[in-house]
TILODREN-352475 format. One record per residue: residue in three letters; x, y, z of N, C-alpha, C, O in turn. Coordinates in steps of 0.1 Angstrom, whole numbers, plus 2048, in hexadecimal, padded with zeros to 3 digits. Atoms other than C-alpha are relative to their C-alpha. Last residue first. Layout:
<pts>
alaXYZXYZXYZXYZ ...
</pts>
This chain:
<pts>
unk8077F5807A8539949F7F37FF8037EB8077FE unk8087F97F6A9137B4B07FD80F8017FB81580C unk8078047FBA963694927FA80380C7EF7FF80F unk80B7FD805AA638347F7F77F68077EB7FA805 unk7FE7F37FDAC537E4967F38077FF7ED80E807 unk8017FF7F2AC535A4967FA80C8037F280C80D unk80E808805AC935D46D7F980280F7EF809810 unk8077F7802AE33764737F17FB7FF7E78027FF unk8047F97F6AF535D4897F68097FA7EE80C802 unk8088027F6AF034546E7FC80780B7F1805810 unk80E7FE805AFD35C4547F87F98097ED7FE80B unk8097F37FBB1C36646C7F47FD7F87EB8047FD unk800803813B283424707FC80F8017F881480C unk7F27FE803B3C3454977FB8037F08048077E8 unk7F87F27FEB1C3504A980F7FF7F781580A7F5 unk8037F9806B0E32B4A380480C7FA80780C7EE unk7F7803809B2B3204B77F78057FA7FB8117F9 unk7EE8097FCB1B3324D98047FC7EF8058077E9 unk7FC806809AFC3474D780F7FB80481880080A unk7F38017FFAEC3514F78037FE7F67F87F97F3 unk7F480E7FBACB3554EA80C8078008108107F9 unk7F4805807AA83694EF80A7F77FF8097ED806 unk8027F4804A8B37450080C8057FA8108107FA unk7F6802806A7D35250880180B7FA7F880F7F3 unk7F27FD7F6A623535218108017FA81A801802 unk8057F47F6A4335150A809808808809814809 unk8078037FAA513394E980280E80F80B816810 unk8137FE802A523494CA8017F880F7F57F7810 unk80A7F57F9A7934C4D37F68027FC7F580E7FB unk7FC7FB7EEA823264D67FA8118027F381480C unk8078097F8A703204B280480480F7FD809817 unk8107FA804A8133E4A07FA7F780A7F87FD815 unk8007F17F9AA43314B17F18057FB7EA807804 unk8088057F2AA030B4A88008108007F58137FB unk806807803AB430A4837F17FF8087E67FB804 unk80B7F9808AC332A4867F67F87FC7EC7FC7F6 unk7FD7FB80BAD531F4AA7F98027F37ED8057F7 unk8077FB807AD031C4CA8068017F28118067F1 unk80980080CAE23014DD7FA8077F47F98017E9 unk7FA811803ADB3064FD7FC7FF7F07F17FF7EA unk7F2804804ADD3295098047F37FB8107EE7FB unk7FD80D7FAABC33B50D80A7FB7F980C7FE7ED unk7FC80080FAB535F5138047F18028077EC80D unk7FC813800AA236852F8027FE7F97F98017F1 unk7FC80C80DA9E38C52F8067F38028117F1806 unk7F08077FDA9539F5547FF7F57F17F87EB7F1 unk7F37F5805A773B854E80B7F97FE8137FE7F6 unk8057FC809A5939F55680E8087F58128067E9 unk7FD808801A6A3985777FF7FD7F18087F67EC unk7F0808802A673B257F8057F77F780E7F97EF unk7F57F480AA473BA5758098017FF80E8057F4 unk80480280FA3B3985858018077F88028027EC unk8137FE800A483A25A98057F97EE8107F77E8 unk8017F0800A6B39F5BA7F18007FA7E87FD801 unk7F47F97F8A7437C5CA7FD80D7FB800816804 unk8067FF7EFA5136E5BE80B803808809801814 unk80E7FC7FBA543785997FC80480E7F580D813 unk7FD7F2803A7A36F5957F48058097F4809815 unk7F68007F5A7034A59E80480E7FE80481180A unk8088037F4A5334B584809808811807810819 unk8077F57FEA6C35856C7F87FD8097FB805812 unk7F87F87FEA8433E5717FA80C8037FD81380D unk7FD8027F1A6832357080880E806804814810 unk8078067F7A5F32C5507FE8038117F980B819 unk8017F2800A7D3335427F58048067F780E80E unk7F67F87FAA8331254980080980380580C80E unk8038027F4A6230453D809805809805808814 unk8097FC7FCA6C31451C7F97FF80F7F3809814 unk7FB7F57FEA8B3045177F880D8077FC815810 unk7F97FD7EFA772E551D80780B7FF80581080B unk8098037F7A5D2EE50280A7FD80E809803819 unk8027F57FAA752F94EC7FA7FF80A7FE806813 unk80C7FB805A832D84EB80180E80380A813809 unk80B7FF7F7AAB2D44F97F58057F87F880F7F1 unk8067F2804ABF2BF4E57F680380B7F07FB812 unk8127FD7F7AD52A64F27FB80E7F88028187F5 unk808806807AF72A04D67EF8018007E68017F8 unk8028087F8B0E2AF4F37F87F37F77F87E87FB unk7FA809808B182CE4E28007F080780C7EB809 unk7F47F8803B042E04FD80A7F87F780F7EF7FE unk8047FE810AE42D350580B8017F780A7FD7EB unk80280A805AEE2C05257FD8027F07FD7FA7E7 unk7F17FF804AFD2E45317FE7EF7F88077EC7F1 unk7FD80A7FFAD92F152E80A7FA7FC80D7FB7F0 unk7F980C80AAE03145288007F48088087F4812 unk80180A7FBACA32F53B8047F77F47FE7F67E9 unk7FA80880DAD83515357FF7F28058097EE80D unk80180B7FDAC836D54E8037F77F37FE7FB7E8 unk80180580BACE3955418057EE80B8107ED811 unk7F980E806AD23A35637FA7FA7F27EE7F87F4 unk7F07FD806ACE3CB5658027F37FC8097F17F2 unk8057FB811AA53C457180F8067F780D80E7EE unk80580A807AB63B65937FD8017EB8027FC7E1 unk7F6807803AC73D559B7FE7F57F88047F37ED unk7FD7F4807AA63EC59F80E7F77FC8107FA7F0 unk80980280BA953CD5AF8068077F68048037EA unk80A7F6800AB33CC5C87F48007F67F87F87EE unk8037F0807ACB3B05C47F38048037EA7FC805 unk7FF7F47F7AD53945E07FE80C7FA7FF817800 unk80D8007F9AC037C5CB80680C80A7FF81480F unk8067F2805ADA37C5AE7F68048097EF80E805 unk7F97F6806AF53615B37FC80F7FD8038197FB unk7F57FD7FFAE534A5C980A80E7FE810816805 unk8037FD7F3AC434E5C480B80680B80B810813 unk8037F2801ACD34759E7FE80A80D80181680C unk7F47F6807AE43295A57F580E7FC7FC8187FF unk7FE7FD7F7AC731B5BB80B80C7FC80C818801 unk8017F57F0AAE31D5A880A80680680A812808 unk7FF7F1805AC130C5897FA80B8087FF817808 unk7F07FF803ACA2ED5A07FA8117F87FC81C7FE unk7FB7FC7F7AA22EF5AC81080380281580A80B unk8077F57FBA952EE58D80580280980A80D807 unk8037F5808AA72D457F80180C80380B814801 unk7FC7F97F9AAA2B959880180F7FE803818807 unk80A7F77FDA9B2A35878018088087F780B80E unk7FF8027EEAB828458C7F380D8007EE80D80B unk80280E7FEAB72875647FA7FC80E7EF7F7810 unk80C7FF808ABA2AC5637F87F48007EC7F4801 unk8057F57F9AD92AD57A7F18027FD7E9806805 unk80580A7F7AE928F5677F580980A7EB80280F unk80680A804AE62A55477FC7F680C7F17F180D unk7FC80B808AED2C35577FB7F67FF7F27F4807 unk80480C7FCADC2E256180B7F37F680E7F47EA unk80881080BADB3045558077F980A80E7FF812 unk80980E7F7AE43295617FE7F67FA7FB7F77EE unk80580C802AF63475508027F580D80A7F4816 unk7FE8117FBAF636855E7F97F37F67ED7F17F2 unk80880A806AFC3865408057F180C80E7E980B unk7FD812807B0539F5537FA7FA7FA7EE7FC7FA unk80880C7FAAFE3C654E80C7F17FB8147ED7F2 unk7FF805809B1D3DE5517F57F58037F57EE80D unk8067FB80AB183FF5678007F37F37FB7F77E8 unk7FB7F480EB373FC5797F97FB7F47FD7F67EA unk7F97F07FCB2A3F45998048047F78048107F5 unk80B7F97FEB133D558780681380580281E800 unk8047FB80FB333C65797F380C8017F18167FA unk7F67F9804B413C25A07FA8067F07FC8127EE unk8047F67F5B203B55AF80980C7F78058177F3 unk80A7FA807B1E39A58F7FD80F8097F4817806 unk7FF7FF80AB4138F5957F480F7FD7F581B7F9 unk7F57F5801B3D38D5B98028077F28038137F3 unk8037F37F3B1F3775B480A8098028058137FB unk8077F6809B2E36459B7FA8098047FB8147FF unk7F87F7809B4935E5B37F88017F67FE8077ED unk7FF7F67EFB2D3505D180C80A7F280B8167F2 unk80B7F3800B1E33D5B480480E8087FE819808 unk80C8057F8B3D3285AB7F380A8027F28157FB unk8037F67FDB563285927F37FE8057EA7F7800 unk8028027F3B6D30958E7F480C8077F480C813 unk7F97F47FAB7D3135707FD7FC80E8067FD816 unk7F47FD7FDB712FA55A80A805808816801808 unk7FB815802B502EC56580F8037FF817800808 unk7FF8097F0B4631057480A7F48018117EF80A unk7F97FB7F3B563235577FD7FD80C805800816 unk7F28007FFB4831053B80A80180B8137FA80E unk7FB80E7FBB2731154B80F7FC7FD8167F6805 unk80780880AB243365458057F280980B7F1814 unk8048137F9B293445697F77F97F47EC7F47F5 unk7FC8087F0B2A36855A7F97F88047ED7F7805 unk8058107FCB2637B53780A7F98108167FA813 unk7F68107FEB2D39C5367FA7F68097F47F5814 unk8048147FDB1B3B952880F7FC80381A7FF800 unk8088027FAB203E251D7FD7F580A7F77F8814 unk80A80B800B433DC5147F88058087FC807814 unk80780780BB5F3F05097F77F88047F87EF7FC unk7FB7F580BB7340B5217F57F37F77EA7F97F6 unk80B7F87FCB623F254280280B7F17F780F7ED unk80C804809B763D15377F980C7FC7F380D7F1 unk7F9801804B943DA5527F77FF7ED7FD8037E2 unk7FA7F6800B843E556B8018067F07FF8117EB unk80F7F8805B6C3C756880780B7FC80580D7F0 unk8097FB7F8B8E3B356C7F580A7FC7F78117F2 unk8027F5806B9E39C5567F580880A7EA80380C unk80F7FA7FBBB138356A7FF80C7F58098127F1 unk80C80380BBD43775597EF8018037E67FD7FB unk7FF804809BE437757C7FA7FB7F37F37F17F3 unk80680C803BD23825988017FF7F07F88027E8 unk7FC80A805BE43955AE7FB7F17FE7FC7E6804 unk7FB80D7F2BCC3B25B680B7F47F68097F37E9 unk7EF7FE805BAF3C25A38077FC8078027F6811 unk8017F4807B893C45A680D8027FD81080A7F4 unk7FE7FB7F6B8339D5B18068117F780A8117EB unk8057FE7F4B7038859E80580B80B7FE80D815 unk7FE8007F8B7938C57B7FA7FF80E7F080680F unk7FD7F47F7B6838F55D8077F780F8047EB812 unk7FB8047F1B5C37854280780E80880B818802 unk8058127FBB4E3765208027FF80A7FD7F480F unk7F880B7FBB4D39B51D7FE7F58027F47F2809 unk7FB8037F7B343B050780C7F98018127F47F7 unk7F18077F8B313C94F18037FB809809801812 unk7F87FE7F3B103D54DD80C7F880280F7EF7FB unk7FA80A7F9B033D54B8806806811809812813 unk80780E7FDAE83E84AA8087FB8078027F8811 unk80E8027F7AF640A4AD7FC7F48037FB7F180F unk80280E7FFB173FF4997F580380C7F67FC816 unk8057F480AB2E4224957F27F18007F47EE7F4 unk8067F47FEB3E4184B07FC8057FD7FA811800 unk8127FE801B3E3F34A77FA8108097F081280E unk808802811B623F64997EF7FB8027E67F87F9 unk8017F780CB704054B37FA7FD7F57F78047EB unk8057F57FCB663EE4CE7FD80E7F57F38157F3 unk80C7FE806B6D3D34BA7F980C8007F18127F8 unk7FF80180AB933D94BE7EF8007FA7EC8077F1 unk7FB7EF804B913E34E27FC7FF7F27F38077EF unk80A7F3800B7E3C24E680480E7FC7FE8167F5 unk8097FB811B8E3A84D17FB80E8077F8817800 unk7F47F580BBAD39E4ED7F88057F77FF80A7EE unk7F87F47FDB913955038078097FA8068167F9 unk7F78027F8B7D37E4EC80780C80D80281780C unk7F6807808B5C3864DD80B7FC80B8087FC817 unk7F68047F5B3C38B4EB80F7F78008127EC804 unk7F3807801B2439C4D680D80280981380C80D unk7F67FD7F9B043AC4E08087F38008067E9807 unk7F280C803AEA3AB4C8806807807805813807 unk7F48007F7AC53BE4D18097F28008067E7804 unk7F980D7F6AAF3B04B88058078087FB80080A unk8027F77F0A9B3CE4A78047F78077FD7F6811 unk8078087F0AA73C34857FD80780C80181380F unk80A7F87F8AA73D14608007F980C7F77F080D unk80C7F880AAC53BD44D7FA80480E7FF801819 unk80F7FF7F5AE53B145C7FA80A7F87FD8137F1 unk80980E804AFE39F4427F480680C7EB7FE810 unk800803810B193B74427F57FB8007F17FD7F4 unk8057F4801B1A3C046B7F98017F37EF8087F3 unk80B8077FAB1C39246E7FB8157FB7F18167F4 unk80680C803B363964547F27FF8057E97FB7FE unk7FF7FC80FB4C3B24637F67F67F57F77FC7EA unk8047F67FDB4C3A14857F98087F47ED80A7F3 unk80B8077FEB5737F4747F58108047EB8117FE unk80580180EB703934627F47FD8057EB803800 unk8027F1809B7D3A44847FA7FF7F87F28087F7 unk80B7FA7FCB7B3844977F680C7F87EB80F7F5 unk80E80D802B9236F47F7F480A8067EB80E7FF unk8077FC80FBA938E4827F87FB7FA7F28007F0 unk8057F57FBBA938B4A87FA8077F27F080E7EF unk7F87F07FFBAC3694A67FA80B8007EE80B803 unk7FD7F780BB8C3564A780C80780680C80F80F unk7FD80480FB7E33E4C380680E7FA804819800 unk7F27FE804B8233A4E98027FD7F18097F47EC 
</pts>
C-alpha cells in the first residue's frame, strides 16, 4: 500500500528510464487504482509485465470493496496470492487461496503463491513441514499442465522488516525443499519448470548472492521496489 497514483507513475517511469540490456523477466505489482493507468503506459514496454497484488475469492456477488479476477483480467498477466500480509492481516487461509488460485487460473492469469514460515514457527522447527503444508494445500489439487502456470514466492515472514536476516544458504534450503516436494508429487521436469522466487528481504545488497544460488530463480521485491536504482540494481542481478 504505497505510492499515489502519480507517485507510482514517476516511480514507473524511473525504473523504465534506468533499465539497461536485461533478460530478467519484471513483473510489476502495483496498486489497484495504478493498473489501467500502467497498463497503458507499459504497452509499448516488452520487458515489463502486469501484475495484481491480490484478487478475490469469489467471482462476483456482494462483497463490498473485493476486487475480482473479473475484474483485474483487461490488465494483468500475474497476481500475487496468500502473501503473508494477507494471511496475518486479513485472515486468509489456504482453502481461499485455493479458490483464488482456481479462479485466476480460468482466466488465463498466472499466480504468484507465496509461502514462508515464522519466526516462532522456525524456532519450534517446524519449517518444512508448515511450508509443505500451505503448498499441498493450496496447489496439490493441480494437474501437471496447471501446476507449471504457478510462479511459487517463498518469504520468510521472520525476515521481513523484522531486523532477522535470512542467509542464502537458508533461503536456499527452502527452495530446496520446495522443489524436492514439487518433484515427488509430479516428476523432476516439473518440477524443474515451476520458478521459485524468494521473498525475504531481497534487496541490491543480497540479491546477486541469493540468485547464484541452485533453486533460487528470483525475488519477490517489497520496499526495495519502491527506489527505482535499487530495483534496477536487483534487476541486473538476476540477469
Amino acid at each position: 500500500m504505497n505510492t499515489t497514483l502519480e507517485e507510482g507513475i514517476q516511480l514507473l517511469h524511473a525504473i523504465a528510464a534506468q533499465r539497461k540490456d536485461n533478460t530478467a523477466q519484471v513483473i510489476i505489482c502495483p496498486p489497484h487504482t495504478h493498473l489501467a493507468s500502467f497498463k497503458n503506459l507499459m504497452d509499448n514496454q516488452a520487458y515489463l509485465s502486469l501484475g495484481a497484488q491480490n484478487c478475490a475469492d469469489e467471482a462476483c456477488g456482494a462483497y463490498t470493496g473485493d476486487i475480482s479476477v473479473a475484474m483485474i483480467k483487461p490488465f494483468v498477466d500475474f497476481c500475487i496470492v496468500g502473501h503473508s500480509e494477507r494471511r496475518s492481516y486479513h485472515g486468509e487461509t489456504n482453502e481461499s487461496i485455493k479458490a483464488k488460485i482456481d479462479l485466476l487460473l480460468q482466466d488465463q492469469i498466472q499466480p504468484i503463491f507465496c509461502c514462508g514460515e515464522s519466526l516462532e514457527e522456525r524456532n519450534n522447527e517446524v519449517h518444512f513441514e508448515l511450508v509443505e503444508s500451505q503448498i499441498a494445500a493450496a496447489l496439490f489439487h493441480l494437474d501437471a499442465s496447471a501446476i507449471t502456470q504457478i510462479i511459487i514466492a517463498y518469504e520468510p515472514i521472520w525476515a521481513i522488516g523484522t531486523g532477522h536476516t535470512a542467509s542464502a544458504a537458508q533461503a536456499q534450503e527452502m527452495h530446496a525443499a520446495i522443489r524436492s516436494l514439487l518433484s515427488k508429487k509430479y516428476s523432476p521436469q516439473i518440477a524443474n519448470r515451476i520458478s521459485i522466487i524468494y521473498g525475504g528481504s531481497c534487496n541490491a545488497s543480497n540479491a546477486m548472492e541469493l540468485f547464484a544460488q541452485n533453486d533460487i530463480d528470483g525475488g519477490l521485491i517489497g520496499g526495495a521496489s519502491l527506489k527505482a536504482e535499487e530495483f534496477i540494481k536487483i534487476i541486473q542481478a538476476a540477469n
